[in-house]
Backbone as CSV, one residue per row, in Angstrom:
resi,resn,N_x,N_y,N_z,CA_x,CA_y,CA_z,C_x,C_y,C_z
1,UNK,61.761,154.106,89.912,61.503,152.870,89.256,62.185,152.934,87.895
2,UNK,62.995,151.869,87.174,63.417,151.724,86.335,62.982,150.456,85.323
3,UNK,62.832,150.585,83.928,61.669,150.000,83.125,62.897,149.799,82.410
4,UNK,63.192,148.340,81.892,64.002,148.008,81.189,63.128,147.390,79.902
5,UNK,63.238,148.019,78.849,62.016,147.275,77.367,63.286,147.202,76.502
6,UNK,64.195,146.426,76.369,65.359,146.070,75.759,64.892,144.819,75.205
7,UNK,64.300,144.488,74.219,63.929,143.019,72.790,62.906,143.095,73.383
8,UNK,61.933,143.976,73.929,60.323,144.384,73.385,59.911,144.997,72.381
9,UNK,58.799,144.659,72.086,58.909,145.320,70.733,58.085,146.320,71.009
10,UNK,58.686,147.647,71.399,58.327,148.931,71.381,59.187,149.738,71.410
11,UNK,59.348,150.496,71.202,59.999,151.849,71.114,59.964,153.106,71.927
12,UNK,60.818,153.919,72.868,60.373,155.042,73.489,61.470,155.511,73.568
13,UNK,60.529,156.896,72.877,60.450,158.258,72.617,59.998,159.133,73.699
14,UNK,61.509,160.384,73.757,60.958,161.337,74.805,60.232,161.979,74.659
15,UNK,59.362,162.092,75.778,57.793,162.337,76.282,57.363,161.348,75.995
16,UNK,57.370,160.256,76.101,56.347,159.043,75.950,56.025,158.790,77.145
17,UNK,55.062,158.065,77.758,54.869,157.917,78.938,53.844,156.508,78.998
18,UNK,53.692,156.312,80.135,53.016,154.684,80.902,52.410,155.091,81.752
19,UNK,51.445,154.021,82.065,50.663,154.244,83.665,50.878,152.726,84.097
20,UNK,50.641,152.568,85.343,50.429,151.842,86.230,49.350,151.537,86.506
21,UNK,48.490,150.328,86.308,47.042,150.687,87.405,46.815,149.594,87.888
22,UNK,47.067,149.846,89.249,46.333,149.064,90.448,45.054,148.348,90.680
23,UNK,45.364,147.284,91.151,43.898,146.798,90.932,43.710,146.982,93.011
24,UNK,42.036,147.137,93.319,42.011,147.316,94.570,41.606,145.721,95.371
25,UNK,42.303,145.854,96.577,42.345,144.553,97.270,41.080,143.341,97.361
26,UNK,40.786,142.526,97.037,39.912,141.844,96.787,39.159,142.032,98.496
27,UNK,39.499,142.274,99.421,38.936,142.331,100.235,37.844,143.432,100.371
28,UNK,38.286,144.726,100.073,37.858,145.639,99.782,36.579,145.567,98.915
29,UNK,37.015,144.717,98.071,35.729,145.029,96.801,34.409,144.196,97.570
30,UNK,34.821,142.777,98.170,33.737,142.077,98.696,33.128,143.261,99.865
31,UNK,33.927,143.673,100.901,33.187,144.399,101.806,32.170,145.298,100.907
32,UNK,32.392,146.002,100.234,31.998,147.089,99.559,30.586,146.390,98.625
33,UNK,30.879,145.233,98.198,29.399,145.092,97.365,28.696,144.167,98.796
34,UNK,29.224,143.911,99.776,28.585,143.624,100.918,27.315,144.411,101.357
35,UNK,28.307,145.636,101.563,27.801,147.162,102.266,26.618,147.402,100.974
36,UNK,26.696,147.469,100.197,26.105,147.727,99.121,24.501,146.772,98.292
37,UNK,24.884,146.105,99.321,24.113,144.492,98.869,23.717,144.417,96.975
38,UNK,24.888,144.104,96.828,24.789,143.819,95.120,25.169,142.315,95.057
39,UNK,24.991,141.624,94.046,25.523,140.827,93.798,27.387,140.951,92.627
40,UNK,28.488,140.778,92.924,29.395,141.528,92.276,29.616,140.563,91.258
41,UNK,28.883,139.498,90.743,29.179,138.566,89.571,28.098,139.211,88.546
42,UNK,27.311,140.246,89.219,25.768,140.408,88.313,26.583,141.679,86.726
43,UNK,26.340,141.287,85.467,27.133,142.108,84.517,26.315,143.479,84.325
44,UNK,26.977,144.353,84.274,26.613,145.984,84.082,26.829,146.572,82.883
45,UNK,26.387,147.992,82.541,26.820,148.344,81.523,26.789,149.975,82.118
46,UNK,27.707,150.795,82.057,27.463,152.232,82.408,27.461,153.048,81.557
47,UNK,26.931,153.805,81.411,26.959,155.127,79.768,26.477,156.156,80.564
48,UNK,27.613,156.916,80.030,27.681,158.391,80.074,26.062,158.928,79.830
49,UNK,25.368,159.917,80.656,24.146,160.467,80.992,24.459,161.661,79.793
50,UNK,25.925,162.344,79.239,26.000,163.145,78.427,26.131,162.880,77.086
51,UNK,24.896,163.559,76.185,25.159,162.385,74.807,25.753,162.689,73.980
52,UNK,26.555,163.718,74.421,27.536,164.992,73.534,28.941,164.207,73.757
53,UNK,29.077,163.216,74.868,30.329,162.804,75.307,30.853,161.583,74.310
54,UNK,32.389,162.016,74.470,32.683,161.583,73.628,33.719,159.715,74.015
55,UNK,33.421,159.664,75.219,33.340,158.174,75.640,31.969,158.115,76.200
56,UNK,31.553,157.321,75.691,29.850,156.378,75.962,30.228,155.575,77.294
57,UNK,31.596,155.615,77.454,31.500,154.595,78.800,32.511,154.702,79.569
58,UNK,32.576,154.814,80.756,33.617,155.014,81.488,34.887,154.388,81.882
59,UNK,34.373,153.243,81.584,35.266,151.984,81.503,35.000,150.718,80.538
60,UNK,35.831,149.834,80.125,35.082,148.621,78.934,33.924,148.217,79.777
61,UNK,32.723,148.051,79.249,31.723,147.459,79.232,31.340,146.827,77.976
62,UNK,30.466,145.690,78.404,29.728,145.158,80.043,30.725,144.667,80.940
63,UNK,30.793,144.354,81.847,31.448,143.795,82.735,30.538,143.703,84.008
64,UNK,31.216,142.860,84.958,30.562,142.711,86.071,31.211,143.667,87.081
65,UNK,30.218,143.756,88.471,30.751,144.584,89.413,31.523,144.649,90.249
66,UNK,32.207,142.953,89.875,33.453,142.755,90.877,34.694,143.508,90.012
67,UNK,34.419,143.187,88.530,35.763,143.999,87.628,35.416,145.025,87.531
68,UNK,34.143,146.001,87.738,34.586,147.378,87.927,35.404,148.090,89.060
69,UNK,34.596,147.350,90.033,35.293,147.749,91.342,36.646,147.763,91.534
70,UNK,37.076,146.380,90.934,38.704,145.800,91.305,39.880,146.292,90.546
71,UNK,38.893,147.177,88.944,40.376,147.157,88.356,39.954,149.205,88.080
72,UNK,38.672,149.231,87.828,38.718,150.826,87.434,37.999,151.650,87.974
73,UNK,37.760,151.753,89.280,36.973,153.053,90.329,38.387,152.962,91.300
74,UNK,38.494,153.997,91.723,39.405,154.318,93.130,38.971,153.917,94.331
75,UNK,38.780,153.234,95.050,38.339,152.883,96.233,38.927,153.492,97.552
76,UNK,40.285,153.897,97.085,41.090,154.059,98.561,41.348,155.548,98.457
77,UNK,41.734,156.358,97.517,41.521,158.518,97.748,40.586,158.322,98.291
78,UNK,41.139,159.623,98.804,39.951,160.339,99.953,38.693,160.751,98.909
79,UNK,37.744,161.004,99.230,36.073,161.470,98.495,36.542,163.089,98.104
80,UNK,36.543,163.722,97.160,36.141,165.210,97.309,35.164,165.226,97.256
81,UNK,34.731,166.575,97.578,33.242,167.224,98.351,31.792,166.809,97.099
82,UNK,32.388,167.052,96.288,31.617,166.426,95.145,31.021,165.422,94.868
83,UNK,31.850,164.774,95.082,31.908,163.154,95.616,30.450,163.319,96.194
84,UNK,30.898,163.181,97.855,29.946,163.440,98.966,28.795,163.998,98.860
85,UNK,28.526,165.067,98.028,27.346,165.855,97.783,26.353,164.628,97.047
86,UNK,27.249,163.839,95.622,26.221,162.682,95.285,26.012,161.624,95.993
87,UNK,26.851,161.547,96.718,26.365,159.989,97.729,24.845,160.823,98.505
88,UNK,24.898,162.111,98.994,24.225,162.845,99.709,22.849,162.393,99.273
89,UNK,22.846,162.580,98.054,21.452,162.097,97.248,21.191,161.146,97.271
90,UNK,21.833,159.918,97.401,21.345,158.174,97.620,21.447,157.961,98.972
91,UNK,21.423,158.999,100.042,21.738,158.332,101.418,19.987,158.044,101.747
92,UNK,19.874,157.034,102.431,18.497,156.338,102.822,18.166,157.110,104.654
93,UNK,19.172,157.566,104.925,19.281,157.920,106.387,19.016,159.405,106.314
94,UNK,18.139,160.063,106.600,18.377,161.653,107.267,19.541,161.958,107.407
95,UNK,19.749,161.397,108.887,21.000,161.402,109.321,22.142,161.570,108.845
96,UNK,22.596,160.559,107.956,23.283,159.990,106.930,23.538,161.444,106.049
97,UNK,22.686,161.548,105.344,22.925,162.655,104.397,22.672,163.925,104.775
98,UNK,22.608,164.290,106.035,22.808,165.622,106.289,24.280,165.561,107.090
99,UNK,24.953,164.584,107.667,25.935,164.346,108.106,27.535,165.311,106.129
100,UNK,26.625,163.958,105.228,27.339,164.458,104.120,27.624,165.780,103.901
101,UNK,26.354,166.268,103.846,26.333,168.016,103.287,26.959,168.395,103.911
102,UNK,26.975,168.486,105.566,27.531,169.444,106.137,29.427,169.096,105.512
103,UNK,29.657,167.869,105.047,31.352,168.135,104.782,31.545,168.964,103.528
104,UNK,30.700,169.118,103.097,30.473,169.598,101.394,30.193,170.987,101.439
105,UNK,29.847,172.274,102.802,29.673,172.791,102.872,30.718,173.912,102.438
106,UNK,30.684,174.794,101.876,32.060,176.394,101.253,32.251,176.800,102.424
107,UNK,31.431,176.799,103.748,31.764,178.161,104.595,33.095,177.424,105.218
108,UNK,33.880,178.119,106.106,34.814,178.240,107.182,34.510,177.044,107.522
109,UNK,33.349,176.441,108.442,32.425,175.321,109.256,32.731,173.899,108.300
110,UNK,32.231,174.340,107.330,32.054,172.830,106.553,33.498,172.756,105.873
111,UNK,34.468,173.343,105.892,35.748,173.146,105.564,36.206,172.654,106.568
112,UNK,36.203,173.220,108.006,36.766,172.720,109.206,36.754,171.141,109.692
113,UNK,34.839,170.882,109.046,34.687,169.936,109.609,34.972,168.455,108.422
114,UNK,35.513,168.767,106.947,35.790,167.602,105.696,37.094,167.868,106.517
115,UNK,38.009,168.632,106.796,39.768,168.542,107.310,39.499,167.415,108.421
116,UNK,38.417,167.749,109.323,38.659,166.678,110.491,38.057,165.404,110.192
117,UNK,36.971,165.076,109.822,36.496,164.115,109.414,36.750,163.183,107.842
118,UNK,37.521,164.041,106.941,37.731,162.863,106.126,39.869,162.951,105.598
119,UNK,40.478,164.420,105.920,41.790,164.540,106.185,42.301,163.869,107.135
120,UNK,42.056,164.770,108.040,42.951,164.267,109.227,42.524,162.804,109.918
121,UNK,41.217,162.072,109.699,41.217,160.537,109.909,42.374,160.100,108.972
122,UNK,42.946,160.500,107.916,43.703,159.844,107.329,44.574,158.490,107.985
């Protein structure tokens, strides 16, 4: 990709750098506060649980849960195990959350089985 800023008014300097950020498909976000049964117009505020931290918030807040979803959580990477271990804790299903653990598991087994079930579905 090539970035032409020729009568912008900025300047770059090597090592300077940019990001890109994607916003995720509006389809996506409705399924998801679907699945979720939220309302995604309802406004939020998130703060850091650490009070030592030195962003209070993870993203601008307040905002609502359709603009968190759409412009600053990842929706589409794969989960690491980490991930999975906290959903593990809000799952309402037995089922459900022992399904989780086992991908979250260190041994041989629970490695075998996050490669097949959340890799290789890729």
């Amino acid at each position: 990709m090539e970035l032409n800023i020729s009568g912008a008014k900025m300047k770059y300097h090597a090592g300077d750098h940019m990001a890109l950020c994607v916003q995720n498909e509006r389809q996506l976000v409705e399924s998801l506060g679907r699945r979720l049964s939220i309302d995604l117009d309802q406004v939020v505020s998130l703060n850091a649980k650490d009070e030592m931290a030195t962003k209070k918030h993870p993203f601008p807040c307040p905002c609502s849960f359709r603009t968190a979803l759409t412009h600053y959580l990842d929706l589409t990477s794969l989960p690491k195990t980490h991930l999975l271990k906290e959903l593990a804790n809000h799952a309402s299903e037995p089922c459900e959350k022992n399904r989780l653990l086992e991908l979250t598991e260190g041994s041989e087994e629970g490695r075998k089985k996050y490669q097949e079930f959340i890799l290789d579905a890729q």
